[in-house]
C-alpha positions as CSV (number, residue, x, y, z in Angstrom):
1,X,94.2,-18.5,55.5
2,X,94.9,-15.7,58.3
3,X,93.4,-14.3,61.5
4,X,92.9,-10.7,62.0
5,X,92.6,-8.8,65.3
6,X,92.8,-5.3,65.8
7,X,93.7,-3.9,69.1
8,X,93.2,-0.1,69.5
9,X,95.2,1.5,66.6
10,X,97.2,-1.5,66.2
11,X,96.5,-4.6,63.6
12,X,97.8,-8.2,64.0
13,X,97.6,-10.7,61.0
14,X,98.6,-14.2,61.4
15,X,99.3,-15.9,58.4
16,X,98.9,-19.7,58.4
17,X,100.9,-20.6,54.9
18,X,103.2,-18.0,52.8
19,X,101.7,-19.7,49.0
20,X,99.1,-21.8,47.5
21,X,101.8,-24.5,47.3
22,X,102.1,-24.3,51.0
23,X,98.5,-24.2,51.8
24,X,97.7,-27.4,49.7
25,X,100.3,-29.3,51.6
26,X,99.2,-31.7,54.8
27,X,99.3,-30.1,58.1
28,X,101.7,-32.6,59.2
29,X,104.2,-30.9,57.0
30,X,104.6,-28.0,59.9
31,X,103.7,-25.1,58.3
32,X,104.9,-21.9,60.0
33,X,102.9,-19.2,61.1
34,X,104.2,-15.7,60.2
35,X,102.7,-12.6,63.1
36,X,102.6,-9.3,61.0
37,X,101.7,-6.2,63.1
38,X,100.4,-3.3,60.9
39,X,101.0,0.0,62.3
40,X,99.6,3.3,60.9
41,X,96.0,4.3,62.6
42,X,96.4,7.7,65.1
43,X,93.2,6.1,66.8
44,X,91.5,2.7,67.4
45,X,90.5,0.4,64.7
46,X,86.6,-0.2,63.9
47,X,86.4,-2.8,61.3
48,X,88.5,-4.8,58.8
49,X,88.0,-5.9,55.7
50,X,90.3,-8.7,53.7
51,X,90.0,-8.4,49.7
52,X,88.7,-11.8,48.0
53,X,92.4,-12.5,47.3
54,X,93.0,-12.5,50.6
55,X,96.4,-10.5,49.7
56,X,95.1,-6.8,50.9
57,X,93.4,-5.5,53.8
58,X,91.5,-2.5,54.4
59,X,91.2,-1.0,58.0
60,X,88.6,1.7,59.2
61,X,89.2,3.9,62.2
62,X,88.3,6.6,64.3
63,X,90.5,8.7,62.9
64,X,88.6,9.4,60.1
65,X,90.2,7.5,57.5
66,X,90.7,4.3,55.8
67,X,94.0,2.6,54.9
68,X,94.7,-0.3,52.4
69,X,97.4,-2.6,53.5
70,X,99.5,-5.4,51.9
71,X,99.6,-8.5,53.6
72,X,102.7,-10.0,52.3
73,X,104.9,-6.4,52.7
74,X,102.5,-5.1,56.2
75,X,102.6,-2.0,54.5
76,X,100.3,0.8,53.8
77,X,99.6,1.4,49.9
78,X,96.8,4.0,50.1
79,X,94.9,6.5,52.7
80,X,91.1,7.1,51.8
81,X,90.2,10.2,53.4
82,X,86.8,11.6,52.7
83,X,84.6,11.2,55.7
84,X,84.5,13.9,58.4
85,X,83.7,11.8,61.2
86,X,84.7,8.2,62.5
87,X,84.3,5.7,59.9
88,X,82.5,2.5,61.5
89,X,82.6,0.0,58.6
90,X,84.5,-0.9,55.5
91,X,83.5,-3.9,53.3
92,X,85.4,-4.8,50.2
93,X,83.1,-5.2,46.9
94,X,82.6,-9.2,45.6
95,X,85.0,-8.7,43.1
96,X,87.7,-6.2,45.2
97,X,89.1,-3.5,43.2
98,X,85.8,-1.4,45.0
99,X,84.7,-0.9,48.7
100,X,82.1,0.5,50.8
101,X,82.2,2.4,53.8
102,X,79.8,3.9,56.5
103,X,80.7,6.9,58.9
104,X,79.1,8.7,61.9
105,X,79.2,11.7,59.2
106,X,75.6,10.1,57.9
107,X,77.1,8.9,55.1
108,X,78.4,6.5,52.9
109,X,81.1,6.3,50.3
110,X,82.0,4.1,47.3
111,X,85.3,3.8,46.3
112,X,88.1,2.6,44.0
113,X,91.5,1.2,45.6
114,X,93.3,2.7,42.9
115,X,92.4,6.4,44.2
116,X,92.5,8.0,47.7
117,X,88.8,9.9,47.4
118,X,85.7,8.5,47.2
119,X,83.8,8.1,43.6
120,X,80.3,8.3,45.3
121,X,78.8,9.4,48.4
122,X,76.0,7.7,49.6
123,X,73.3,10.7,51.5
124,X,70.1,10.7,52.8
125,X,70.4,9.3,56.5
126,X,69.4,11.7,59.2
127,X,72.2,9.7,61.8
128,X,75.3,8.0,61.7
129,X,75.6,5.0,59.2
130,X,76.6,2.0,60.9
131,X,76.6,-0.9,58.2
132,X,77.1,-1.0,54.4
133,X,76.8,-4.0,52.4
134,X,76.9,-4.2,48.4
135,X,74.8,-6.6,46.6
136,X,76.2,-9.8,45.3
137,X,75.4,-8.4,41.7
138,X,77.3,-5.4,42.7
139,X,74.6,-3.1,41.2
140,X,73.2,-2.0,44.8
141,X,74.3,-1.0,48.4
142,X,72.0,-1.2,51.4
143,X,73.1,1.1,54.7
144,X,72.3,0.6,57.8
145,X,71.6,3.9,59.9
146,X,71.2,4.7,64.2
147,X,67.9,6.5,62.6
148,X,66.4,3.2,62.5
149,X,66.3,3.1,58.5
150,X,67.9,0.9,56.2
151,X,68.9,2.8,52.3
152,X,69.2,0.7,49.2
153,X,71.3,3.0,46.7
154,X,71.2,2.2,43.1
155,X,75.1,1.7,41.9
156,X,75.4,-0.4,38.8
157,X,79.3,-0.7,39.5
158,X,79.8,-3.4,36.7
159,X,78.0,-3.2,33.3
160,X,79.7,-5.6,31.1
161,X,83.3,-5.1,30.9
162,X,83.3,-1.6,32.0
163,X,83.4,-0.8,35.4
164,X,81.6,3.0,36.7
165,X,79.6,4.4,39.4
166,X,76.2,5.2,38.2
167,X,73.8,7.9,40.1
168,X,73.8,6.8,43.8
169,X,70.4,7.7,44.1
170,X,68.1,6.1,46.8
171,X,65.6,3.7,45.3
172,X,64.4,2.5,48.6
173,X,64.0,3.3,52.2
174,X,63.1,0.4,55.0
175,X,61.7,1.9,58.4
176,X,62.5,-0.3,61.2
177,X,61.3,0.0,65.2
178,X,64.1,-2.2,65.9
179,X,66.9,0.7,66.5
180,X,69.9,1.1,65.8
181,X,70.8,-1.0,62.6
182,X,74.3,-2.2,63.3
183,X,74.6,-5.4,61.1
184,X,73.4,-6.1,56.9
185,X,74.0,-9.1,55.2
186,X,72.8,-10.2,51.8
187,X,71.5,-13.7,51.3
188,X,74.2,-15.2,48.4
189,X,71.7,-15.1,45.6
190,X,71.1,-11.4,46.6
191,X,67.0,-11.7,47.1
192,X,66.9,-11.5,51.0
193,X,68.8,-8.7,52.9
194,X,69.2,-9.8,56.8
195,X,69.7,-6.7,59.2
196,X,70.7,-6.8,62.8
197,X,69.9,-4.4,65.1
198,X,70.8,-3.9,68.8
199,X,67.4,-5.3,69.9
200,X,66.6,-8.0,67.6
201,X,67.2,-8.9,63.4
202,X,65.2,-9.2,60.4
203,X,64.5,-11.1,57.3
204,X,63.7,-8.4,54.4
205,X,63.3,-8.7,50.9
């Protein structure tokens, strides 16, 4: 387990056991914690994302970019740049090796951890994306915009074995009179989409 907490350009991690030999043991056992401070942001962090492995992290920022850390080295393994404006969420994909992220450049990206560009860019908002969430099938992506819509985006990231990005293409568009949409969460079997905005929050599906 761990606790993240980003303060300004600056990200602390505190890990609660070093192994899966460690974390199965009783508490009375006196684990240690270990205090990692990950340093590499010119401007403040926005959101954080830990991969299902719980081994990397990725960190958005006002800078622009996105970086993908190593927990157990608090190092930086790859910059993401692509976005032209502050990037205000990153969210790792249910399976990890993709991510999501939404900027104040009205747009989204998909991309791979492997490569430092993004595979897909997500248009068609007329403000700043606030929120991005990928479907627990991994074949969609829902934004969340301050022009009051919410985007689904047809991806089909996994067909069988092979992972690929398909077209990107909007197949749906939700009008809200809520406001900015700042918050979207998929329901676990994927057939309700929760959005929270700054007035209020919805059920959708």
């Amino acid at each position: 387990m761990s606790r993240l907490v980003n303060t300004e350009s600056q990200i602390w991690v505190e890990l609660e056991a070093k192994s899966k030999e460690e974390e199965k043991r009783p508490a009375s056992h006196g684990q240690k914690k270990r205090e990692l401070l990950l340093v590499g942001h010119s401007m403040s962090v926005t959101s954080l994302s830990l991969s299902p492995t719980s081994y990397f992290l990725l960190s958005a920022s006002l800078d622009c970019t996105v970086r993908l850390w190593s927990i157990h080295t608090a190092s930086t393994l790859m910059i993401f740049k692509g976005h032209t404006f502050p990037v205000w969420e990153v969210k790792f994909a249910p399976l990890g090796y993709y991510f999501a992220t939404a900027s104040e450049d009205r747009t989204a990206c998909v991309w791979r951890t492997s490569v430092g560009y993004p595979v897909r860019t997500l248009a068609g908002h007329l403000g700043g994306v606030e929120t991005v969430e990928f479907h627990p099938n991994m074949h969609y992506v829902a934004t969340g915009s301050n022009d009051k819509t919410i985007r689904m985006y047809c991806e089909r990231i996994l067909r069988g074995d092979r992972w690929e990005v398909e077209t990107g293409q909007t197949m749906r568009v939700l009008t809200t009179t809520e406001g900015c949409i700042k918050a979207l969460r998929f329901e676990n079997n994927g057939r309700y989409l929760i959005s929270g905005s700054k007035e209020n929050g919805q059920v959708m599906r």
